[in-house]
N, C-alpha and C positions, 0 to 999 in steps of 0.2 A: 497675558496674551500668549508666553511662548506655552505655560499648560492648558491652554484653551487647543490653540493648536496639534497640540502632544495626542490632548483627547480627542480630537479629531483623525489625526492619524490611524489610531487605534480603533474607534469605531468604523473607520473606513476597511480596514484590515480584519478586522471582525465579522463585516457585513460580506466582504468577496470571500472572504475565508467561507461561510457559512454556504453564501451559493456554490464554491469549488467544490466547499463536503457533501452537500447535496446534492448535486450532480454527478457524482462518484460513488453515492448511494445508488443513486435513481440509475445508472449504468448498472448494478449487482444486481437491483430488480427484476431491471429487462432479459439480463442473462437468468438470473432463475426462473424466468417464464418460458424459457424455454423447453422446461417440462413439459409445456402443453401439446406441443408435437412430439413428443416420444411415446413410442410406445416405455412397457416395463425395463424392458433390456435393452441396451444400450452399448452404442459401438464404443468397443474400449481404444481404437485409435483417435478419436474423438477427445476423450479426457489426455491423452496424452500431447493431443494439439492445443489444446486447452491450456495445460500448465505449461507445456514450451512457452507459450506465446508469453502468459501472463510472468515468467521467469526473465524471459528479454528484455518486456516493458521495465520491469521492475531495475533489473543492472543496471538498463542505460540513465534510466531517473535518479538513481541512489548516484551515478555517477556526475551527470550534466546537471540537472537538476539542483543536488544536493554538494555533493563533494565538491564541485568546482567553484560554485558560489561560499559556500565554506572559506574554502583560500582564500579566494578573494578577498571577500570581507576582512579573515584574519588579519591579509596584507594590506589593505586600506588603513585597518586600525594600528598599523606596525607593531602586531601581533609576530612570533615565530608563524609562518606560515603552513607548516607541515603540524606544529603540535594543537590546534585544536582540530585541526581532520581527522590525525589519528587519535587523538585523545578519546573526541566526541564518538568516533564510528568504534571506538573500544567499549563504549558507556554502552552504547546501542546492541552490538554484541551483547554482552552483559545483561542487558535485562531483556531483550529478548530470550535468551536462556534460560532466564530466572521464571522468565512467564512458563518455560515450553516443558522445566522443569515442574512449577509448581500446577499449571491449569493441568485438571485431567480432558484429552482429547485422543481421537486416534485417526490413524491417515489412512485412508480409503484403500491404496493401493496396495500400501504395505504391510495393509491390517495389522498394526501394533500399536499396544496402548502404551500411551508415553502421560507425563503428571502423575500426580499426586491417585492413590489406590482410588477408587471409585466406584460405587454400585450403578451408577447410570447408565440408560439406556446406551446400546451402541452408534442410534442414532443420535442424539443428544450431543456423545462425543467427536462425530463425525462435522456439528455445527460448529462443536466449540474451535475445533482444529484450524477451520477456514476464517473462524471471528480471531484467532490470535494472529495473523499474519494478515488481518485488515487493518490491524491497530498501526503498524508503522505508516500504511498508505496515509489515512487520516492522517500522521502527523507530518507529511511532508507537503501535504496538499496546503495544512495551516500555515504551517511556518514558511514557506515563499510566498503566502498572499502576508504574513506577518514583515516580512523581511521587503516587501513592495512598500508597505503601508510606513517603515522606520525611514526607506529613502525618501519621503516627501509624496510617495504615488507616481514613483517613477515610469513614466510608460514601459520603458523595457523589462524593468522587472516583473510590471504587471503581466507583461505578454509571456516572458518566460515562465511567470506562474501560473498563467492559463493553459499552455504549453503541458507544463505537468501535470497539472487536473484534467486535461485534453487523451493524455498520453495513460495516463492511471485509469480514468473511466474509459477506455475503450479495451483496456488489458482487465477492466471488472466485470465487463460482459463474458467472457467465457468464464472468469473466475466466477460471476455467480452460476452458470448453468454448470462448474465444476464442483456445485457444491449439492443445487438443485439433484440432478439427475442419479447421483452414487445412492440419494436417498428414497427417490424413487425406487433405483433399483434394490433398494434394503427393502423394498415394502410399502414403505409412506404411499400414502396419497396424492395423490397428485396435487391438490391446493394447498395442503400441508409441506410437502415438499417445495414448492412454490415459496410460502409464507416462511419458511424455516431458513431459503438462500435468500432471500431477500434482507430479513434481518439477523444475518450473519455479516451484512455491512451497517451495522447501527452504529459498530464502535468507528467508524471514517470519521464522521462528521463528531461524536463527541471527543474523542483527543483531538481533532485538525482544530478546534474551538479552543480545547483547552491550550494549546500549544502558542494560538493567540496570544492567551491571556495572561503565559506563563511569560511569555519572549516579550512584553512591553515592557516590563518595569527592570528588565535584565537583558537590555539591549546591545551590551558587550558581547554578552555569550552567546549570539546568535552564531557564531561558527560552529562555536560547541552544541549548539540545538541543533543546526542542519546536519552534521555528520553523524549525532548523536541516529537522527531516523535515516541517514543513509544505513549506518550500522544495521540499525534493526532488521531494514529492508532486505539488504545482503543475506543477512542472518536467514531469513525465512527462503531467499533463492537457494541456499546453499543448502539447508538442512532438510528441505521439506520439497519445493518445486522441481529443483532441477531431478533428485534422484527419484520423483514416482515420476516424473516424463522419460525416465530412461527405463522402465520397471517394462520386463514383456518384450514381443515382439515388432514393436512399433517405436524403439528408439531411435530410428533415424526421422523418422515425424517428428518427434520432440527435440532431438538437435536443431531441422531448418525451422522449425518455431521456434527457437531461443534467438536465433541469429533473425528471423523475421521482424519481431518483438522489439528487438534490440533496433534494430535499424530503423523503424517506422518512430519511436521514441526519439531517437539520433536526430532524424528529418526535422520532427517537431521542436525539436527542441532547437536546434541552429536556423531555423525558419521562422518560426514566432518567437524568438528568446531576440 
C-alpha cells in the first residue's frame, strides 16, 4: 500500500510538473512571436528591459522559491541547515559553468563567442546561448512541483510551485522575444526566427521532467536538488543577464527591470506560496 501510494505521489508530481514545463514553454513561444510586429531593427532599449526583467524574475525564484524551501526541508530533516544550500547552489554553479564552458554559444550584446571552438552559424550560437540558461528554469519549475508531490500534495507547496511556474513563464515572455528579435535582426526570417526562440525553450520541460524523476527515489537530497538549480539560476543572472542589461546606454532601464522582476516574483511568491 505505502509503494502504491509512493507511486502515486510521483505520478502526481510528474503530471503538474509536465503542465508547469509546458506552460513555461508555451510563455517563450508567445514572447518569440513577437517577431511578428517588428520590423528588422529593433529598439535596443527593448532587449535591455527584456533581460532586467527576466534577471529579477530569476534572483527572487532562485531565492524564495528555491533557497528558502532548501532550508527548510534541510531543517525539517535535522539536516545542518546552511550546508545543503550552499552545498547544492555550489554544485549548480559548477555545472552551469561547465555547460557555459563546454556548449559553443555567443551573447548578442557582447558579441563573444564563449564554449568549445566552433564552425557554426552565428545564429545557431546566439540559440544555443538562450537554450543554456533555460535549462535551470526547467529544473526549478520540476523540482517544486517534485518537492509538492514528496509532501503528500500539499496545498501550499503546490501553490508555491505554481507561484514559480507563474513567475518563470511571465519572465519567458520577454526572454523569448529576447531571443526572437536579435535574430531577426542577424537576418533570419521572421518564422524562422519565430520557430528558433520558441524552441530555445525545449530544454524547460525536458530537465523540469527529469529532475522529477531524478528527486523520487532520492528524496533526502531534495535540499541538495533545490539549491543545486538555485545555483545554476544565479549562475546565468550573474554571468549573462545582468551584465548585457547594463551594456549601452540604457542601463538605468535594465536596473528598474531587475528591481521590477524581482518584486513581481516577491509578490507571487508570499501571496500564492
Amino acid at each position: 500500500m505505502q509503494s502504491k501510494n509512493k507511486n502515486k505521489m510521483i505520478q502526481n508530481g510528474f503530471l503538474w510538473a509536465l503542465g508547469g514545463t509546458g506552460f513555461i514553454f508555451l510563455m517563450t513561444c508567445l514572447g518569440a512571436a513577437v517577431v511578428f510586429f517588428f520590423r528588422k531593427q529593433t529598439v535596443k532599449w527593448m532587449q535591455t528591459l527584456f533581460l532586467g526583467f527576466a534577471a529579477g524574475i530569476m534572483i527572487a525564484a532562485a531565492v524564495f522559491g528555491l533557497l528558502v524551501p532548501a532550508i527548510e526541508e534541510a531543517t525539517a530533516a535535522d539536516q545542518i541547515a546552511w550546508l545543503p544550500a550552499a552545498g547544492g547552489l555550489l554544485l549548480g554553479v559548477l555545472f552551469l559553468f561547465g555547460l557555459d564552458k563546454l556548449i559553443p554559444h555567443i551573447h548578442p550584446a557582447a558579441n563573444v563567442r564563449e564554449g568549445l571552438s566552433s564552425s557554426m552559424k552565428r545564429t545557431t550560437l546566439l540559440v544555443f546561448a538562450v537554450t543554456l540558461h533555460n535549462i535551470p528554469e526547467g529544473m526549478a519549475v520540476g523540482l517544486s512541483f517534485a518537492l509538492a508531490a514528496q509532501h503528500g500534495g500539499d496545498v501550499g507547496m503546490y501553490s508555491a510551485a505554481l507561484a514559480l511556474a507563474l513567475g518563470i513563464g511571465i519572465q519567458n515572455f520577454p526572454e523569448g522575444a529576447a531571443i526572437s528579435l536579435p535574430l531577426r535582426h542577424e537576418g533570419m526570417r521572421v518564422r524562422k526566427a519565430f520557430l528558433y526562440g520558441c524552441l530555445s525553450g525545449v530544454v524547460e520541460p525536458i530537465f523540469g521532467l527529469l529532475m522529477v524523476v531524478i528527486a523520487a527515489p532520492i528524496a533526502p537530497a531534495m535540499p541538495w536538488l533545490l539549491a543545486f538549480a538555485a545555483g545554476a539560476m544565479l549562475y546565468v543572472v550573474v554571468e549573462e543577464l545582468i551584465p548585457e542589461a547594463h551594456l549601452g546606454e540604457h542601463s538605468n532601464i535594465g536596473t528598474l527591470a531587475v528591481m521590477a522582476g524581482f518584486l513581481i516574483m516577491m509578490i507571487l511568491d508570499v501571496a500564492l506560496g
